[in-house]
Structure formats: C-alpha cells, structure tokens
C-alpha positions in Angstrom: 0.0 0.0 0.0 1.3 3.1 -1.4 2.2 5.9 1.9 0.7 9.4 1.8 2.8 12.3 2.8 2.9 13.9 5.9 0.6 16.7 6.2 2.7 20.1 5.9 3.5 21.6 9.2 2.0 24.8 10.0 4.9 26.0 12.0 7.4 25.6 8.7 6.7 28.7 6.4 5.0 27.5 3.5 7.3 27.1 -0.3 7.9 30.3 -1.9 6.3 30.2 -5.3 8.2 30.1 -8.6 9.7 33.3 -10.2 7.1 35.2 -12.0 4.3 33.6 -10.3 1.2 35.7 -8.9 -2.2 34.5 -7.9 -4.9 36.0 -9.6 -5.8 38.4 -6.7 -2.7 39.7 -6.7 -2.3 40.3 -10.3 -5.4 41.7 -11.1 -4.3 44.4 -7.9 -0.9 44.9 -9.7 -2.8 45.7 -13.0 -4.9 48.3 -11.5 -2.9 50.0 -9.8 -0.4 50.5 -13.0 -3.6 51.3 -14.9 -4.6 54.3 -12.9 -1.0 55.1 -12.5 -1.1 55.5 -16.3 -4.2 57.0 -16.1 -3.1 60.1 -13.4 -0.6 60.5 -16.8 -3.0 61.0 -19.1 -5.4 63.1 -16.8 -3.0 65.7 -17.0 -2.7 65.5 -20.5 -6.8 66.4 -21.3 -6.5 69.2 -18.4 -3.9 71.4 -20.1 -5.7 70.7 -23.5 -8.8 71.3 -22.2 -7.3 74.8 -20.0 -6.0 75.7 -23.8 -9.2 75.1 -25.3 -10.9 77.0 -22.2 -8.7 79.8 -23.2 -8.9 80.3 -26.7 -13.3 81.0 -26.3 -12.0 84.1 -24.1 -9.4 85.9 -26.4 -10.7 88.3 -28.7 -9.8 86.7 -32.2 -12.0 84.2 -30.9 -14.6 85.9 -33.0 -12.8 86.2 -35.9 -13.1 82.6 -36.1 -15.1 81.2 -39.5 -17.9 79.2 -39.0 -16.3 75.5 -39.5 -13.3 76.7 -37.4 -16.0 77.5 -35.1 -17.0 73.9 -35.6 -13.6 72.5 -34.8 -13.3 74.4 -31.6 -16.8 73.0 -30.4 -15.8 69.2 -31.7 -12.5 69.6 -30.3 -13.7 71.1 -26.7 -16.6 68.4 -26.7 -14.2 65.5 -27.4 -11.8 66.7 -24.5 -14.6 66.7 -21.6 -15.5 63.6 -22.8 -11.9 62.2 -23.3 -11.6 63.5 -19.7 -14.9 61.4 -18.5 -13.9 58.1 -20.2 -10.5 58.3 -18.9 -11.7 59.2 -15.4 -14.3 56.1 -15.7 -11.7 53.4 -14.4 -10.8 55.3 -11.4 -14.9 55.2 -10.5 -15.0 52.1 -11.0 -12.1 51.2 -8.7 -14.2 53.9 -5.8 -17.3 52.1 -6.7 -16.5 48.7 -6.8 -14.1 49.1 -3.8 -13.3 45.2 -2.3 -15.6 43.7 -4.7 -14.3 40.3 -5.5 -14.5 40.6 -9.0 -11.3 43.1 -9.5 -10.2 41.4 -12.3 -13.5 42.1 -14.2 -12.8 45.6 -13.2 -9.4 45.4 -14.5 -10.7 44.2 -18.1 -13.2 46.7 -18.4 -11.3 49.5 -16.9 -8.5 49.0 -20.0 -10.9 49.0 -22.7 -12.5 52.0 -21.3 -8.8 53.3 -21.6 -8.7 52.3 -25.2 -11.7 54.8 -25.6 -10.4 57.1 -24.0 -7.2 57.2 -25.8 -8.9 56.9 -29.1 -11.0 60.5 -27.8 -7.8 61.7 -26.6 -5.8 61.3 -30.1 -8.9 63.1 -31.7 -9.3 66.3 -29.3 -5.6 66.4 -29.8 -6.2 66.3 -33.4 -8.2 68.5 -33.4 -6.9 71.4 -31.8 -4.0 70.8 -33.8 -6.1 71.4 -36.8 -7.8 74.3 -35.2 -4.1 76.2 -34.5 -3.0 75.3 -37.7 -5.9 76.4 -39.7 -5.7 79.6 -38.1 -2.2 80.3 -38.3 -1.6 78.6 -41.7 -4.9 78.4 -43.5 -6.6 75.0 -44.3 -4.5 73.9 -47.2 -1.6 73.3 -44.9 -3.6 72.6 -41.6 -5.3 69.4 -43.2 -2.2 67.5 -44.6 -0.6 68.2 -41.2 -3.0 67.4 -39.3 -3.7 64.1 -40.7 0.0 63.1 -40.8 -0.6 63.7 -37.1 -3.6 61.2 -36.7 -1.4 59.0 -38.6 1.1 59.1 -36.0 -1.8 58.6 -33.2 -3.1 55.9 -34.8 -0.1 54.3 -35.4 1.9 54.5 -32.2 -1.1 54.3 -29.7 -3.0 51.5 -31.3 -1.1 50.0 -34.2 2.4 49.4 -32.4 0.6 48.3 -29.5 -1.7 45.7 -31.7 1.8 44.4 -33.4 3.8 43.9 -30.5 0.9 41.9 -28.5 0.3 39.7 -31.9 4.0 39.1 -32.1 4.7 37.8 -28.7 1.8 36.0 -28.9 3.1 34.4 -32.0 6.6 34.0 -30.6 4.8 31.8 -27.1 3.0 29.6 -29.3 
C-alpha cells in the first residue's frame, strides 16, 4: 500500500512560489494599480488641452473665427470633456466597486475604457492641432498636417501596441 505524505507543518513557512508567479488576486491588484498610474498621466494631458481650449473661447480673435473653425473648436472642446470622462471612468470604477471580489473584471473593463479614452484623446488632440494650424496657416496646410498627425496617433497608440501583443503572442505559441 502506497504511503501518503505527511501533512505540511503549520509551524514551517509555506514554499515560496516560482519566479514570476502571482495568484490572480494579486495580479489583477498589480494591473490596476499600473492602470490608474497610467491613467493620473493621461489626466494631466486632457486638463492642459482642455485649459488651452478654455482659453482660446476668451481671447478676442475668438470671433474672428469662421464658421467651421468655429465647428472644430466645439468638436475639439466636446471630445476633450469627454476624453476627460472616459479616462476618469476606471478610477470610479475602482471607488465604486471598492473590495468587490470581482477586481479582475474591473481590470478588463477598466483597459478597454482606456482604449476609448485614448482613441477620444488622439482626436481632441487632433483636433486642436487642426484648429491652431488652420488659423495660423490656412486649411491647405492645416489638413495635410493634421492628418499626418492622426497617422502618427493611430499608429503608435494603437497600431504598435496591436503588433507587438500579436507578435509575442506568436513568438509563445
């Protein structure tokens, strides 16, 4: 008849775990806190962009402005208080769901709230590029430059990220 271990002792600390190791609870902890750590970043961001945008209604060129400029300020401003609202959405949800069990949920849907929120971001950013530069340089300039910098958006905040993920996803299997 085969023997069964001894039971562990309690009084003998228990085997550290393997390198890299986390339990779920712990990881899912360690990935919100880094998310609103990146978030307090990008916070920052959509105040001063929104404190420019706050600005500009007040000067008096303001009113020189034609009517679709007019129309990119108002875009522009919109998506910045609600790039500032999605991006402030995870942090609620941490306050709000305080000690619920299910922080990995949280965790999930507080990074693709963050993906919105970046994709708003990258377009009131956009935007009040285009707004400066079709007032200092006209529209003929302002639109190529402008979309070279949505290029650039698009393809280091969501592009790069997408490649690297599929290619070390690639390079485990």
């Amino acid at each position: 008849m085969p023997s069964t271990p001894p039971p562990p002792d309690p009084a003998q600390p228990s085997p550290a775990p393997p390198p890299g190791w986390e339990n779920p609870a712990v990881r899912a902890d360690r990935r919100l806190v880094e998310l609103l750590q990146e978030l307090r970043v990008l916070q920052t961001g959509v105040q001063i962009v929104f404190a420019f945008l706050l600005g500009v209604a007040f000067t008096p060129r303001f009113a020189q402005l034609g009517d679709a400029q007019q129309d990119i300020y108002i875009t522009t401003l919109l998506l910045t208080v609600i790039a500032a609202a999605v991006l402030a959405t995870p942090v609620a949800l941490h306050r709000g769901l305080y000690r619920h069990p299910g922080k990995a949920r949280i965790v999930d849907v507080s990074a693709r709230v963050a993906q919105i929120g970046l994709l708003l971001l990258a377009c009131a950013l956009t935007g009040a590029v285009l707004l400066v530069l079709d007032v200092v340089l006209g529209a003929a300039v302002a639109v190529p430059i402008t979309c070279a910098v949505a290029l650039i958006f698009g393809t280091l905040w969501f592009v790069l990220p997408w490649t690297v993920r599929r290619a070390a996803t690639r390079d485990q299997a």
